[in-house]
Structure formats: C-alpha cells, structure tokens
C-alpha positions as CSV (number, residue, x, y, z in Angstrom):
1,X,15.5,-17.8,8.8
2,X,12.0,-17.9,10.0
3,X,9.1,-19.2,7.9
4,X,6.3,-16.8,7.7
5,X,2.9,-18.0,8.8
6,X,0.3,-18.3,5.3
7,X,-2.9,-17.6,5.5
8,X,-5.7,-18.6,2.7
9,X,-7.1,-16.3,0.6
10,X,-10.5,-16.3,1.9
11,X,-9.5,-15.5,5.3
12,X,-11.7,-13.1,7.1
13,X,-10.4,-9.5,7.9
14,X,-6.8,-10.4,5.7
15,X,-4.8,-7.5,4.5
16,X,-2.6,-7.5,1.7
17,X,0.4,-5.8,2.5
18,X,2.9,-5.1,-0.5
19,X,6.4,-4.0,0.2
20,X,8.7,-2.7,-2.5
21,X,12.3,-3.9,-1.4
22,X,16.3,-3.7,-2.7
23,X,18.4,-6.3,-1.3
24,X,20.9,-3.9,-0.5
25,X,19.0,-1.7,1.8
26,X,19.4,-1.9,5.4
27,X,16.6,-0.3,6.3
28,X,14.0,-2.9,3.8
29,X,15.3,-5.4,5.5
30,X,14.6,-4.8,9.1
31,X,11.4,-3.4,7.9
32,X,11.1,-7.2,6.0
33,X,11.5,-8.7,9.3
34,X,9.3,-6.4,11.6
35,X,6.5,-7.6,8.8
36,X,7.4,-11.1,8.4
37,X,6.9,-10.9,12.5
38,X,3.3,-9.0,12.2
39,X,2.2,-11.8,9.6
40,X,2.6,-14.4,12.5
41,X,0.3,-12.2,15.2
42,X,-2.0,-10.3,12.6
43,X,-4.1,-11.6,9.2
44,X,-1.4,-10.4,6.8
45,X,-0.7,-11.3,3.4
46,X,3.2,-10.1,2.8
47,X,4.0,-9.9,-0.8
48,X,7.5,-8.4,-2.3
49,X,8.2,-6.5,-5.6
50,X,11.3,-5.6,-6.6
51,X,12.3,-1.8,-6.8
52,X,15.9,0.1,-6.8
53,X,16.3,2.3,-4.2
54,X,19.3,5.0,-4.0
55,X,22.0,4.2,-1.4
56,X,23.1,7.9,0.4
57,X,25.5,5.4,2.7
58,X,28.2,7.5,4.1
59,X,27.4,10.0,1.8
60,X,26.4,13.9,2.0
61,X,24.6,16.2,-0.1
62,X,21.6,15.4,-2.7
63,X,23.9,14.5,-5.6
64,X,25.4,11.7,-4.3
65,X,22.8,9.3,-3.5
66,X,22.3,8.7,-7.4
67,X,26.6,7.9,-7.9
68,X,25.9,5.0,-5.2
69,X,23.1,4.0,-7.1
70,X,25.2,3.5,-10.1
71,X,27.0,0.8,-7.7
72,X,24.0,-0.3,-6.1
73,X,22.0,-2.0,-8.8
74,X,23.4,-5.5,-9.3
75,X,21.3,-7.8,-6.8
76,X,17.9,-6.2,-7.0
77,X,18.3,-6.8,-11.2
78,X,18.3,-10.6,-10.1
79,X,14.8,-10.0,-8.2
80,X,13.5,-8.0,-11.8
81,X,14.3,-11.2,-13.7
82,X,13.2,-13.3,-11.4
83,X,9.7,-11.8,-11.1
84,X,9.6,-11.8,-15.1
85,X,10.4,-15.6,-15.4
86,X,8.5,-16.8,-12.2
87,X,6.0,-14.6,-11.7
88,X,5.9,-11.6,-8.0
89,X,5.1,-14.9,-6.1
90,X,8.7,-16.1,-6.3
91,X,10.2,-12.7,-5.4
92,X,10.0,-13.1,-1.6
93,X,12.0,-15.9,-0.9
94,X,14.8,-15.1,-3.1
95,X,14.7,-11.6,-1.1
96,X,14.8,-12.8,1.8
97,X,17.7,-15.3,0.8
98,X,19.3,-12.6,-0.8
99,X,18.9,-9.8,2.4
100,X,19.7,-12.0,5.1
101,X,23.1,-12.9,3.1
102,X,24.1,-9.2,2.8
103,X,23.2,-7.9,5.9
104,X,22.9,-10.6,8.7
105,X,25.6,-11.9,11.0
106,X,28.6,-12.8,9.0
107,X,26.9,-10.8,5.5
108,X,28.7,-9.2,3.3
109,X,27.6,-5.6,4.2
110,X,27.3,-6.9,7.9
111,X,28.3,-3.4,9.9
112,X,28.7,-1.6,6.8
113,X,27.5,1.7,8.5
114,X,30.0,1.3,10.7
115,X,32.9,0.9,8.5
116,X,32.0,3.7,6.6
117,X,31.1,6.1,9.7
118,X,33.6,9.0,9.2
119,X,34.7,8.4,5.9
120,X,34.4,10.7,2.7
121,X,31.9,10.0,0.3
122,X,34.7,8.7,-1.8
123,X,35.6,6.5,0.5
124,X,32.8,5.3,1.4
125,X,31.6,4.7,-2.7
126,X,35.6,2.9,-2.7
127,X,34.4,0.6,0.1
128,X,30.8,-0.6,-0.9
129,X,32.6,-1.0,-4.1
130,X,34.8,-3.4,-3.0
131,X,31.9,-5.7,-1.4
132,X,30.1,-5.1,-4.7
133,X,32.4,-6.8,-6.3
134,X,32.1,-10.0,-4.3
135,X,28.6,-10.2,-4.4
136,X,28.2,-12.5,-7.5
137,X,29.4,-15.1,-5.0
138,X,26.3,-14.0,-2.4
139,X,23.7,-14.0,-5.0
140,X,24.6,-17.6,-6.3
141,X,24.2,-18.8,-2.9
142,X,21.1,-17.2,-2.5
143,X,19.6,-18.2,-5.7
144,X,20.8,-22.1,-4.6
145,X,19.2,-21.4,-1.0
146,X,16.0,-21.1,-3.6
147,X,16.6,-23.7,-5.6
148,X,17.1,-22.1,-8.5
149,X,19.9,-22.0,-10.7
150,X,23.1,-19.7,-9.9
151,X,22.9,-18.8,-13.7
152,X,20.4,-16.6,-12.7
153,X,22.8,-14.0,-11.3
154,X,23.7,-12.7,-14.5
155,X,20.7,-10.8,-14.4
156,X,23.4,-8.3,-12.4
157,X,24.9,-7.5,-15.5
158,X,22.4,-6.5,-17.5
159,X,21.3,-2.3,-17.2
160,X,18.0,-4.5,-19.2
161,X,16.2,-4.2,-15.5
162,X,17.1,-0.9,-14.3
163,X,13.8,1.0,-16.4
164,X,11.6,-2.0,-14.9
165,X,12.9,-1.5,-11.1
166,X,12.7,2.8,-11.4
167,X,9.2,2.5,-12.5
168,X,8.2,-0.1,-9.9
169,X,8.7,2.3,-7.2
170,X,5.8,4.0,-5.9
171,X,7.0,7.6,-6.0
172,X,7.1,10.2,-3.1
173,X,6.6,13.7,-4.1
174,X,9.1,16.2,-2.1
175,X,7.4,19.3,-2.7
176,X,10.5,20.3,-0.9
177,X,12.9,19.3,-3.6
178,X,10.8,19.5,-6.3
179,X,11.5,15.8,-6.8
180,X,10.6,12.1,-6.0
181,X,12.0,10.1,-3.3
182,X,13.5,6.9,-4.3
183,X,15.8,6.5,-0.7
184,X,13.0,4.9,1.6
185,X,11.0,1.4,1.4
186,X,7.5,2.0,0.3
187,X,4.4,0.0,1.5
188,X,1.1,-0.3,0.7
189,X,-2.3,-1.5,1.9
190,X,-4.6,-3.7,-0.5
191,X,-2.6,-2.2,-3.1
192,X,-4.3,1.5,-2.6
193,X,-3.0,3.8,-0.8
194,X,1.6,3.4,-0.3
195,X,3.5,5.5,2.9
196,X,7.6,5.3,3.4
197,X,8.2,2.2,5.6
198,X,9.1,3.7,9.2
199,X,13.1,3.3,9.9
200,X,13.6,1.0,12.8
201,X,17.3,0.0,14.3
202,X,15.5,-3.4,15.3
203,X,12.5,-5.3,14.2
204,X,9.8,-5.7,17.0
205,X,9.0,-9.5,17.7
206,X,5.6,-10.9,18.4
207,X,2.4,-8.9,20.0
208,X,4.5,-5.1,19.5
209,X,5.3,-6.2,16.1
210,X,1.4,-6.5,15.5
211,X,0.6,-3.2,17.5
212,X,3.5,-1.7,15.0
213,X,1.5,-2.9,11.9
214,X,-1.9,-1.9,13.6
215,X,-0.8,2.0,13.9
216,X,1.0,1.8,10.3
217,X,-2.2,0.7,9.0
218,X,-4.0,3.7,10.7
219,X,-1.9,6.5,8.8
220,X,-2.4,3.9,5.8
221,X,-6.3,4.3,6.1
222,X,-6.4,8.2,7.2
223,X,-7.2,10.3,4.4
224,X,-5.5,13.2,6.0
225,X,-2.0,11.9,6.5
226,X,-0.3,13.7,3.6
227,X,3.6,11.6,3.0
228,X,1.7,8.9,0.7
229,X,3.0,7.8,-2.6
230,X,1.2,9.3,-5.3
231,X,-0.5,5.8,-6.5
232,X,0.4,1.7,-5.8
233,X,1.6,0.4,-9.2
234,X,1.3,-3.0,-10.4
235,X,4.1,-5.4,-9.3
C-alpha cells in the first residue's frame, strides 16, 4: 500500500477533507484511493470516520439494500471501536488495512460483482454471506497489519456500534423517496458543507487525480449545487 504524503497543520492553502467510509464498500474504496492519490499532488488533509453504508450488491428494488445491511455490518463495527478507544486519528490506517484486504488482488470480496452478476437477490445475500463468514480471519490480519491486537475484532459481534455508525453518516435527503440515502460515500470540505463521493471504476493517479479533487471541491464550494448532505457531523 502507498503511504500518503502529511502535511503540517499550518500549511498554507490545506484543506481538510473528511470521508465517511465502510470497509465493505467498493466504491469507498476506490474513492479512498483516488484521495489518498490527490493528497500527494494537492494540500490535502485526508481524515476517515467510520459510517455503515447499505450494500444493494446484486440486489433490486428499495427493500433490499437494508436485508444486505443486516449482513454488512461486521468490519465497519471494528472501525466504531477503534475510533472510541484511539481516538478518529487511528481510523485511517486500520481502513485502509481493512479495504485493501477485502477488495484488492487476492481479497476476499476481490470480483465480487462479478460473481454475483446475474444472480437473484437471494443468491447474491447467500454468497456475500458466505465471505462474511470468513472475514473474522481478514479483520485480525488487518488489525495485526496495524499493530493492534486481533482481539479487537470482536467489535464485529456487538449490534453496540450499529446506532454510532447510522448517525455518523451525513444524510442525503431524496426528496424523491421521501428518505435518506445511506448507499453512497459522503465527503466533506473543512467539515462544512458534505456531497456523495463521485463513483469511479478506477482511481486517477497523480496530476488528474488533483484536477479530480480540484472540480469536486468546486461543487463543494458552490452554493447552488443542491445533492449536499444536510450538515457535516462530528466524527
């Protein structure tokens, strides 16, 4: 894994950049990795809170994102506890430990889109429930990659965390639905104003990752755009 570039807090023209992540989520970690890469080209200050997103993963229809969150929650407890005991600052590397484990070459839920392209909902719940259940095993290795103690993982057990992670999320009205959106990545800018993370296939390297950050940071700043979150909560 790459080592992202810090800055000091006094830095001139720094932006703090929070993003709210699951371990699970595909789409947070490419997003992880596109701002990792903009940290090395542009004055950011990446910091990541833990939040649990729904998984709708091979599935259809608005009802059953929230049954694959009821599989879902396991890993992203371990980053609650973690930031209770040691504080937001330690939450990073253990995500990043955690995501690159899951969803990297040789990860547990490496091509898991694919395997479940084509599949019924219930088949696709059956399958990411059978790579749930060996995912004590991942999170031990990334808490040791972190040097701290595979104990830790119990955390997975424990519905304790699951009233923490809903509220971290910075919500998303959908006037459309009448509801809050709890699917995407959020993040936010100096911790004001929060948008849904663009979804990208790949994460831009180098000078486009910084052009990428540069226009997100636009809509960020424009008072017009209207898909914000409805407020930046405390991590």
């Amino acid at each position: 894994m790459s080592k992202p570039t810090h800055r000091t807090p006094g830095e001139e023209g720094r932006q703090d950049v929070t993003l709210w992540a699951d371990p699970l989520c595909l789409w947070t970690w490419v997003a992880y990795k596109w701002l990792r890469e903009a940290e090395t080209v542009r004055p950011l200050a990446l910091t990541v809170h833990a939040a649990m997103l729904d998984h709708p993963v091979g599935t259809s229809g608005d009802d059953e994102p929230s049954r694959f969150r009821e599989l879902a929650p396991g890993p992203v407890r371990v980053l609650a506890a973690v930031a209770a005991e040691r504080g937001s600052r330690a939450v990073r590397p253990v995500y990043e430990a955690l995501a690159h484990r899951f969803h990297e070459v040789g990860g547990l839920y490496h091509g898991l889109h694919d395997m479940l392209r084509g599949l019924s909902p219930q088949a696709g719940q059956e399958v990411q429930a059978a790579l749930l259940a060996q995912a004590r095993d991942v999170v031990e290795k990334a808490l040791a990659d972190c040097g701290l103690p595979t104990g830790r993982a119990d955390a997975m057990e424990s519905p304790h965390w699951d009233d923490v992670l809903r509220a971290a999320h910075p919500a998303v009205h959908r006037r459309e639905r009448g509801r809050d959106a709890h699917r995407l990545p959020v993040i936010s800018l100096d911790g004001r104003t929060c948008v849904c993370v663009p979804l990208l296939r790949t994460a831009p390297a180098g000078e486009l990752a910084g052009a990428l950050w540069d226009g997100i940071a636009a809509l960020l700043r424009e008072e017009a755009f209207l898909r914000r979150c409805r407020s930046a909560p405390a991590g």
